[in-house]
C-alpha positions as CSV (number, residue, x, y, z in Angstrom):
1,X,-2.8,-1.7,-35.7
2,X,-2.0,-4.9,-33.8
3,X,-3.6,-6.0,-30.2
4,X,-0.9,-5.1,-27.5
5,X,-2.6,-6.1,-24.6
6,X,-1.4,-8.5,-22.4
7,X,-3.2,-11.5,-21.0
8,X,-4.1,-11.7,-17.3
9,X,-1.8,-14.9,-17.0
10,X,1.3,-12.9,-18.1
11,X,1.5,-11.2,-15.3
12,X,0.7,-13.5,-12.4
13,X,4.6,-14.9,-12.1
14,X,7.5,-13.3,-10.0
15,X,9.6,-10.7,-11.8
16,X,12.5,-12.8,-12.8
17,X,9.8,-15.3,-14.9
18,X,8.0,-12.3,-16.6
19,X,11.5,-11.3,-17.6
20,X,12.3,-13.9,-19.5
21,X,9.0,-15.3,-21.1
22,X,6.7,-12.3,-21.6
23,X,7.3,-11.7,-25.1
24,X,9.2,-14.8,-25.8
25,X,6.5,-17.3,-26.3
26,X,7.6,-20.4,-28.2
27,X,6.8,-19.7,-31.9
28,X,3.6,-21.9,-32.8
29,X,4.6,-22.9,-36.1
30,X,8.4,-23.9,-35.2
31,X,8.7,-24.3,-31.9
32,X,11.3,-21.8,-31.5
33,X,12.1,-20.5,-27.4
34,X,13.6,-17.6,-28.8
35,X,11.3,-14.2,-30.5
36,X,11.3,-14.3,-34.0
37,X,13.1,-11.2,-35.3
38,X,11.0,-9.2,-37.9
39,X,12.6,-7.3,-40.1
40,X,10.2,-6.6,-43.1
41,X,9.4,-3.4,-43.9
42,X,5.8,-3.8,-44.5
43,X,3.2,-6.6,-44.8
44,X,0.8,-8.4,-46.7
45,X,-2.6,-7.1,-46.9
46,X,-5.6,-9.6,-48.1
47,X,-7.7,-6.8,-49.4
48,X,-7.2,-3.0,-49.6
49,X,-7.0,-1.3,-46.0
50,X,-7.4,-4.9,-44.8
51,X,-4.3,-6.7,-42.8
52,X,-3.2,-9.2,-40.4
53,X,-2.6,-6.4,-37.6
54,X,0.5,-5.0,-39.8
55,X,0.5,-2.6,-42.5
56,X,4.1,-0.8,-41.9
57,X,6.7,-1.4,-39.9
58,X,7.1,2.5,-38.6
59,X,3.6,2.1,-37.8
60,X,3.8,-1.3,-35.9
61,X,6.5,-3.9,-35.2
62,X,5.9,-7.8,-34.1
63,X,9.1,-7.7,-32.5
64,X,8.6,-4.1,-31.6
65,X,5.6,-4.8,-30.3
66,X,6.7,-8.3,-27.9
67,X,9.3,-5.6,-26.6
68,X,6.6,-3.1,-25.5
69,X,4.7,-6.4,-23.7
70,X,7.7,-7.7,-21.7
71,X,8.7,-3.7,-20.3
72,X,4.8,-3.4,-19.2
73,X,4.7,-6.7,-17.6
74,X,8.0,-6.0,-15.6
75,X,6.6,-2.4,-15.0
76,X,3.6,-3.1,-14.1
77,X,1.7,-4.6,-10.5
78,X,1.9,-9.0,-10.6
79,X,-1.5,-8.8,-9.0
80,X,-3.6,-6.2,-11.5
81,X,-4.1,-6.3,-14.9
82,X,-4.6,-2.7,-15.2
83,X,-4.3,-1.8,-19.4
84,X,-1.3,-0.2,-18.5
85,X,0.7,-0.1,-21.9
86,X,4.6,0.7,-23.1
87,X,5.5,2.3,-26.5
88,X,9.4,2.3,-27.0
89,X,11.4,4.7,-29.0
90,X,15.1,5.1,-30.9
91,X,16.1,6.4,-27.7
92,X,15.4,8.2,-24.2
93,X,15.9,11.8,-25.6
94,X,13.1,10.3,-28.3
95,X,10.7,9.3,-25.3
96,X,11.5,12.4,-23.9
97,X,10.7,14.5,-27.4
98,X,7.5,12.7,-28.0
99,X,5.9,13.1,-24.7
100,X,6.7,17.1,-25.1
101,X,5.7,17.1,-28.4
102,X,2.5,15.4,-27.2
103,X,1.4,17.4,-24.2
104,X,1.9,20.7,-26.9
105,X,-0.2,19.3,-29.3
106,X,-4.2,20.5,-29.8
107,X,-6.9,18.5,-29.3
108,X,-7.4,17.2,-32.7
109,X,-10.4,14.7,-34.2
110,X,-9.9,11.2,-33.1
111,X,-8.7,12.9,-29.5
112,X,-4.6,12.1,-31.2
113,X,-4.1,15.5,-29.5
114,X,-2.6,16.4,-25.1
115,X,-2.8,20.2,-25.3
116,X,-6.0,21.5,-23.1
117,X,-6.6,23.9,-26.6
118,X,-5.5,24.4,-29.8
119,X,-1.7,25.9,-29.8
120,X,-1.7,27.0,-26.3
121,X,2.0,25.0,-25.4
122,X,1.4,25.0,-21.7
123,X,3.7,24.3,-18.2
124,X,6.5,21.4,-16.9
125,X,7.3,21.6,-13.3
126,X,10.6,19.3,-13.6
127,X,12.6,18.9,-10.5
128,X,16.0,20.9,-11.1
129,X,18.7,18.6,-11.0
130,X,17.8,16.2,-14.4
131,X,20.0,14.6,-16.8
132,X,21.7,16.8,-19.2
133,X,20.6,15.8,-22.2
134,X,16.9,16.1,-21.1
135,X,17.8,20.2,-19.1
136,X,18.5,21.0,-22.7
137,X,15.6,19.3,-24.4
138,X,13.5,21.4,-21.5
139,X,15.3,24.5,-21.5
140,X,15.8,25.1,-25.0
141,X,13.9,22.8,-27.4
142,X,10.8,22.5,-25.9
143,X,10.3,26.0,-26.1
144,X,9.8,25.7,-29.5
145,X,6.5,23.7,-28.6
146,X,5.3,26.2,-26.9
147,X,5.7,24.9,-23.6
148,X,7.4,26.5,-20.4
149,X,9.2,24.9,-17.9
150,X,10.2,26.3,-14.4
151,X,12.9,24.2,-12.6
152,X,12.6,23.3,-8.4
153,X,14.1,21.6,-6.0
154,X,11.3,19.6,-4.9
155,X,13.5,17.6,-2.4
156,X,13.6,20.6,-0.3
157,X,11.0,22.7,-1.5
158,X,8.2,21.0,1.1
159,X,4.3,20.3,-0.1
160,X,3.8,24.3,0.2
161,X,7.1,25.1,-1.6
162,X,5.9,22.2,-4.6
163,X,2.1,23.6,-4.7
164,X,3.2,27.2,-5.3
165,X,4.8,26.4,-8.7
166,X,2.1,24.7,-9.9
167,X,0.3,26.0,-12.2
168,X,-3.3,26.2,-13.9
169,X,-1.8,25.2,-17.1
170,X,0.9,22.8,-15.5
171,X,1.0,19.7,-17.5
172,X,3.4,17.9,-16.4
173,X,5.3,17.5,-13.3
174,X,8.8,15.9,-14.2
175,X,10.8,14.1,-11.9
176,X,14.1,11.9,-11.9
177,X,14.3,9.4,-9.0
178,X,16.8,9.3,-8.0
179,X,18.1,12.8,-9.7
180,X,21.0,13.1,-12.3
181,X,23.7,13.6,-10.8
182,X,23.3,14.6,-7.3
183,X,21.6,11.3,-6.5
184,X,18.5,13.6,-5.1
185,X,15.2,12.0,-4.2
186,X,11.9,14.0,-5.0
187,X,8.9,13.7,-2.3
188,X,7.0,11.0,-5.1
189,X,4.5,9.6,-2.1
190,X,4.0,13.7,-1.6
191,X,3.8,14.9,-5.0
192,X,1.1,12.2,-6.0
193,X,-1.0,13.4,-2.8
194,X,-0.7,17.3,-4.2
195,X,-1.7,16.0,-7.7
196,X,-4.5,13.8,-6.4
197,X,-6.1,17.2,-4.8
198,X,-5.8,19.2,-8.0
199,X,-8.7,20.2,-9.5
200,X,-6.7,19.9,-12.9
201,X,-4.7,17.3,-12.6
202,X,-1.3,17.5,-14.6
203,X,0.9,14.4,-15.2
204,X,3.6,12.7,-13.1
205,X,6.3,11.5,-15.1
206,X,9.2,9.8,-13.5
207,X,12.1,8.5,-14.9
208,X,13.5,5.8,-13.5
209,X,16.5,5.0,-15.5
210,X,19.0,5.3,-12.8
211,X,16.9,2.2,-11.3
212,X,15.0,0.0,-13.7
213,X,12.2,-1.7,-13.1
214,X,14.3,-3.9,-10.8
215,X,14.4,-1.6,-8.0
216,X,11.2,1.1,-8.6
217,X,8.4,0.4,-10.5
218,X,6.2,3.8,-9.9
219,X,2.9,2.2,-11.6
220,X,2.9,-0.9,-9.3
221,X,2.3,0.7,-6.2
222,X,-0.2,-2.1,-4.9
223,X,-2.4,-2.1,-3.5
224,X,-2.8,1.6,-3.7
225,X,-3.0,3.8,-6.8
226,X,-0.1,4.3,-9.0
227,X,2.7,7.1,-7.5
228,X,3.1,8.0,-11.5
229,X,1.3,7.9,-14.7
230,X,4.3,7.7,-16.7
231,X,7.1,6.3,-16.3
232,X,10.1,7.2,-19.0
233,X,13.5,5.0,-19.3
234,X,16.5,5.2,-21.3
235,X,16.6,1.9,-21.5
236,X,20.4,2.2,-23.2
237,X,21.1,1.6,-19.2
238,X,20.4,-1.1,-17.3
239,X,17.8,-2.4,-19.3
240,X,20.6,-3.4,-22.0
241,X,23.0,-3.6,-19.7
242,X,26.0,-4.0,-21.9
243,X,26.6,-0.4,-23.6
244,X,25.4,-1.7,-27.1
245,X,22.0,-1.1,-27.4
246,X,20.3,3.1,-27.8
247,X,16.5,2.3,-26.6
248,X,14.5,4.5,-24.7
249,X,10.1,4.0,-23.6
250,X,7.6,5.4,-22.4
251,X,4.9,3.0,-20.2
252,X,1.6,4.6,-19.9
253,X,-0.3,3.7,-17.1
254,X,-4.3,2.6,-17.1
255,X,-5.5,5.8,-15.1
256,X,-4.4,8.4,-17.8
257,X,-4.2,5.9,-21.1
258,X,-7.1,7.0,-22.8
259,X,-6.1,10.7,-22.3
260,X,-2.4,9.5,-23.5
261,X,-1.7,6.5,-25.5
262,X,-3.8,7.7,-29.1
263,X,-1.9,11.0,-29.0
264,X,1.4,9.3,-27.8
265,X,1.0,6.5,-30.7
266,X,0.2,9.7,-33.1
267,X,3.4,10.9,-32.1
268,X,5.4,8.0,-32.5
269,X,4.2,7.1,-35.8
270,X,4.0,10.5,-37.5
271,X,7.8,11.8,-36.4
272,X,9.2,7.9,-36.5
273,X,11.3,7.8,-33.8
274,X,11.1,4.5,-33.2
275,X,14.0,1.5,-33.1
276,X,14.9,-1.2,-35.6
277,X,13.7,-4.6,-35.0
278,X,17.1,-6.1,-34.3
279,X,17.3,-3.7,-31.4
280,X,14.3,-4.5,-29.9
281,X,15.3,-8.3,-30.2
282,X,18.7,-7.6,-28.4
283,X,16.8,-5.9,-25.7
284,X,14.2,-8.6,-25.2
285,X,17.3,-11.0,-24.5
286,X,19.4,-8.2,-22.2
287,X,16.0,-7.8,-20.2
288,X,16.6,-11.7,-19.2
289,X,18.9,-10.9,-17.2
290,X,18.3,-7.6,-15.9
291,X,17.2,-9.0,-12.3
292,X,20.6,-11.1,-12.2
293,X,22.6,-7.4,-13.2
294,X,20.6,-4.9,-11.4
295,X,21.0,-6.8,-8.3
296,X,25.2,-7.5,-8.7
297,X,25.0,-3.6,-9.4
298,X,23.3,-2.7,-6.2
299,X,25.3,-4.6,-4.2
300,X,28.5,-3.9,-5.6
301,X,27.3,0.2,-5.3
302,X,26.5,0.1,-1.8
303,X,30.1,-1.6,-1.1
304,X,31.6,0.9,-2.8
305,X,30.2,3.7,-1.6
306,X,30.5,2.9,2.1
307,X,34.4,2.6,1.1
308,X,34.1,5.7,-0.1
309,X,32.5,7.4,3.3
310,X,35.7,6.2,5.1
311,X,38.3,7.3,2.7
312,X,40.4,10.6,3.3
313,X,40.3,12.1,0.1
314,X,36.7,12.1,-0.3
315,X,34.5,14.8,0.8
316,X,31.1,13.9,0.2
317,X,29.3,10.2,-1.1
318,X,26.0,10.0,-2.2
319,X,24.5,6.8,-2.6
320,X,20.5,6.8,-1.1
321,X,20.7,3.2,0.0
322,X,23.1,3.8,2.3
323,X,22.1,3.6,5.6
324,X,22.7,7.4,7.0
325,X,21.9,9.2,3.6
326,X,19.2,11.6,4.1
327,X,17.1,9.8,2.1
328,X,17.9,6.5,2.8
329,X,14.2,6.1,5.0
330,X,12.4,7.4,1.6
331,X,13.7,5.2,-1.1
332,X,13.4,1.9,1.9
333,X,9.6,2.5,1.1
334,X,10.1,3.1,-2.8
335,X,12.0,-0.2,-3.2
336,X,9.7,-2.3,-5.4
337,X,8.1,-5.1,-4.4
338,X,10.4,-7.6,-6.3
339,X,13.4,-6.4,-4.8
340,X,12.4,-6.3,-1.5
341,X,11.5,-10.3,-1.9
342,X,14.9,-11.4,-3.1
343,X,16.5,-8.9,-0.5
344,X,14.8,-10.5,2.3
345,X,15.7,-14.3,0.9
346,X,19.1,-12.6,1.1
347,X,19.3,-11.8,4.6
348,X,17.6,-8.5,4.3
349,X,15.2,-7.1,7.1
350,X,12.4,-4.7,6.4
351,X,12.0,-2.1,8.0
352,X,15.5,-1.9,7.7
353,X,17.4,-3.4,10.6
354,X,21.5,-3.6,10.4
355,X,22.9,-7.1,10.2
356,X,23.6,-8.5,13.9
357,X,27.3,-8.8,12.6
358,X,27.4,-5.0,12.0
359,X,30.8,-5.5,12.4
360,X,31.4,-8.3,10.5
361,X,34.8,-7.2,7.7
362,X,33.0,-9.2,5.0
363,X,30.3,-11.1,2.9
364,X,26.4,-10.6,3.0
365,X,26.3,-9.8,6.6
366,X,28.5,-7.1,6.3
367,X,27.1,-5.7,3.5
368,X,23.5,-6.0,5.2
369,X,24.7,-3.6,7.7
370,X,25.4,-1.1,5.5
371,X,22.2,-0.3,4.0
372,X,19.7,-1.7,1.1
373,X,21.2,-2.0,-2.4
374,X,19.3,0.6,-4.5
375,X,20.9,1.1,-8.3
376,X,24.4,1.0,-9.1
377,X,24.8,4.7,-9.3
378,X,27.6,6.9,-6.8
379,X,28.4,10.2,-6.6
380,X,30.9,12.1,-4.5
381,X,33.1,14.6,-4.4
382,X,37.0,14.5,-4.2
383,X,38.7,16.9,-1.3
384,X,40.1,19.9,-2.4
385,X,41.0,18.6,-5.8
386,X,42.4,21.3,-7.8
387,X,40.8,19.7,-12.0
388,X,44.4,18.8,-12.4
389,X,44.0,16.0,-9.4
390,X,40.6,15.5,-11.3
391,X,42.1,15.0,-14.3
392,X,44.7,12.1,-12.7
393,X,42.3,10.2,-10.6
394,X,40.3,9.8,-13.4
395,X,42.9,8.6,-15.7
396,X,44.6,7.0,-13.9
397,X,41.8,4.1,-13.0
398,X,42.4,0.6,-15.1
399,X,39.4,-1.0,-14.8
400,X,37.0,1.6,-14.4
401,X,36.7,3.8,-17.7
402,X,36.4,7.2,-17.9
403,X,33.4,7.4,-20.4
404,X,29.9,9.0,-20.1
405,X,26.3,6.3,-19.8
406,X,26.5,4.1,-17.0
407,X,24.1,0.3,-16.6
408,X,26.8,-1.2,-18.5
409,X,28.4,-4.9,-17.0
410,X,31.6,-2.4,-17.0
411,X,32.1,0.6,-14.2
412,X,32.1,3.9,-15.8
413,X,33.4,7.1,-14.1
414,X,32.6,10.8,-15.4
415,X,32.9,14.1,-14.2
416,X,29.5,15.8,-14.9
417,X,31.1,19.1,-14.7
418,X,32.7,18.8,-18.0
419,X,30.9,16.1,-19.8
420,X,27.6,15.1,-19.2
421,X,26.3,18.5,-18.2
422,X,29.0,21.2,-19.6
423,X,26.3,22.7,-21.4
424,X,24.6,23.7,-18.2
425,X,25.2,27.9,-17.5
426,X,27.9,28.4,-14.6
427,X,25.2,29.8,-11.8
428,X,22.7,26.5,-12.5
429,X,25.7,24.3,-11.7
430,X,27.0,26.1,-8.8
431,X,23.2,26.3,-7.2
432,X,22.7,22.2,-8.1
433,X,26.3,21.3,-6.7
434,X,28.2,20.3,-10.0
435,X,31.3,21.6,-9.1
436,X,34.4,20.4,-11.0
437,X,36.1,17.6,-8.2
438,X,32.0,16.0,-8.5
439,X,32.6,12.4,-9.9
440,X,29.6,10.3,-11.1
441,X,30.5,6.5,-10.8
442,X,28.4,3.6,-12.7
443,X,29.6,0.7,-10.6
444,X,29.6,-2.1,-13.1
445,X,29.2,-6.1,-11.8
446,X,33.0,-6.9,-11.8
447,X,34.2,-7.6,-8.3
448,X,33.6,-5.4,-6.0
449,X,37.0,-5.8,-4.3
450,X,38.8,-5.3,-8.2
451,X,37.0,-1.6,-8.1
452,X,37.9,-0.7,-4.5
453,X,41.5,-1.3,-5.0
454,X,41.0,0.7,-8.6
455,X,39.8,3.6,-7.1
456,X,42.2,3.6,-4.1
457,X,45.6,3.2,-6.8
458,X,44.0,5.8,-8.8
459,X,43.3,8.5,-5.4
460,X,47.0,7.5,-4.6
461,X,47.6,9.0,-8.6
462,X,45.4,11.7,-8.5
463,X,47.2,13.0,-5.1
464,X,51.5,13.0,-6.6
């Protein structure tokens, strides 16, 4: 198996400077500033069992393997270099597949196995509002492992309300931050404190897709401990950035890696759910940029969704860096490091304080007055919009496409009702608030201006 770990010097620059040459070393034998891309299949050994670090391409990837280096350098604390390590998969359903299948799996020799003993499946605590594709794993597949998973609102549910459901065989608690795709935001800072005072303690997986490691980065809470062991992101998103890449990883951190990464590395390798090469190399160049993106996103987001707050025809926005949203004090203290930095060489003031020129009708001051840019992801909820008005409004937009994903350079629209989560029974969506006028919007990096006056044609549309 090839050396992963990262030197110390890799992680010393600024976020934007990992991103782009943490993995993408100048080759030493060409001279090439652009990753090779290896695509062989399998290599050559120089004696039997005896290798240069790669036997089979499943197993272990070069390219692969500078991808899994440049996500734990940008996931990871500039100032500690902790061991903390990334394995990436054919996808964030994969990631999410593996770490079940992991967690189920008994102690075996060599320690490959997560299960606590031999068959015995176990407990998730997942916070109830989830992407859909990862309710169903939960609720239906991972039964099959043997696990069990209860479901909780752990944004209301308090530290008493959190404790109660969990449990002596409780391996994981699963969390979205923010939530798919109510925009919720789960007590992390709390949860961690609970976990911490265990005397088992379960894991704290977050997925942070809706983010990136742009604006949350879970294991780099310095100087404290991390607020997660694992961290999970479809990086299909915002990672790629451009809708044409399926990727997904999990990053490991130090604290629970030797408990994690043999079993999780067992996993990978024995059910292959890993990526090609040429993927890997198209997301080491997306990742470039991601800083550039993720930032055009938040802004752009937090525009539109204070637009949204004043229109007529919308009952409800939820966007949590908007200054007012209940958890807009939360995620001010969540906002990694990196973010925060280029904020405040922005204009930005932290704690938050409104721009002087609150009322300012444009530009940076404005939009400083409005809140902290914090993903690219808005919800709300049309007014007493029969689904025929649904069905118009989203239709009718011309720049904004109705299409499921979001993290793309394009805006993307959805009704989670019907697409993303339609698989979810009638009573969980009524309970979670996925009613059929809820409208998920991926605000893309086109102008924000283009997407105000898309969405306001289209409400016009949606209401003849």
């Amino acid at each position: 198996m090839a050396n992963h770990k990262q030197g110390q010097e890799e992680n010393t620059h600024h976020y934007a400077t990992r991103s782009i040459h943490v993995g993408s070393e100048p080759d030493p034998s060409t001279g090439s500033v652009v990753p090779n891309l290896s695509v062989a299949t399998t290599y050559l050994q120089y004696g039997i069992g005896k290798h240069h670090g790669y036997e089979y391409s499943r197993s272990d990837n070069p390219t692969r393997n500078a991808l899994e280096r440049l996500i734990t350098s940008l996931e990871t604390c500039p100032q500690r270099e902790d061991g903390t390590e990334t394995l990436v998969y054919a996808s964030g359903s994969a990631a999410t597949s593996a770490l079940c299948q992991w967690v189920s799996l008994p102690e075996v020799e060599g320690g490959a196995g997560g299960g606590h003993g031999p068959g015995n499946g176990g407990h998730v605590l997942a916070v109830n509002d989830v992407y859909g594709g990862t309710a169903r794993y939960l609720a239906r597949t991972a039964k099959s492992t043997g696990l069990e998973v209860t479901f909780l609102d752990m944004e209301k549910a308090g530290e008493e309300g959190i404790r109660s459901h969990i449990r002596d065989d409780t391996k994981i608690i699963w969390l979205e931050l923010p939530t798919n795709p109510m925009l919720l935001v789960p007590p992390l800072s709390l949860i961690s404190k609970i976990v911490e005072s265990l005397p088992h303690r379960p894991l704290i997986v977050c997925d942070t897709t809706f983010l990136s490691s742009y604006f949350f980065t879970p294991l780099s809470n310095c100087p404290g401990p991390p607020l997660a062991d694992i961290v999970l992101s479809s990086l299909s998103k915002y990672s790629g950035g451009h809708s044409d890449i399926i990727l997904g990883s999990l990053t490991v951190s130090a604290r629970v890696k030797d408990r994690a990464l043999r079993g999780l590395r067992f996993i990978q390798n024995s059910t292959g759910g890993i990526p090609s090469p040429r993927d890997c190399h198209l997301m080491i160049r997306s990742l470039k940029t991601l800083g550039l993106r993720a930032l055009k996103h938040g802004m752009n987001a937090l525009q539109v969704a204070s637009w949204l707050k004043t229109c007529p025809l919308v009952e409800k926005v939820r966007y949590p860096g908007l200054n007012g949203d209940g958890a807009f004090h939360t995620v001010e203290g969540l906002l990694s490091t990196n973010a925060k930095r280029e904020l405040e060489f922005l204009g930005w003031q932290f704690p938050f304080k409104p721009s002087p020129t609150e009322n300012s009708t444009g530009g940076l001051a404005h939009l400083r007055s409005l809140g902290i840019p914090f993903g690219g992801v808005v919800s709300f909820v049309l007014k007493d919009a029969p689904s025929e008005a649904v069905e118009r409004f989203v239709t009718s937009l011309k720049i904004i496409f109705l299409a499921e994903s979001l993290g793309g350079a394009e805006s993307l629209i959805e009704v989670p009702y019907a697409m993303t989560h339609a698989q979810l029974p009638e009573e969980t969506k009524a309970a979670l608030g996925i009613t059929h006028n809820l409208i998920r919007l991926s605000v893309g990096i086109e102008d924000a201006e283009d997407l105000i006056e898309d969405l306001t044609q289209a409400m016009r549309a949606a209401n003849n």
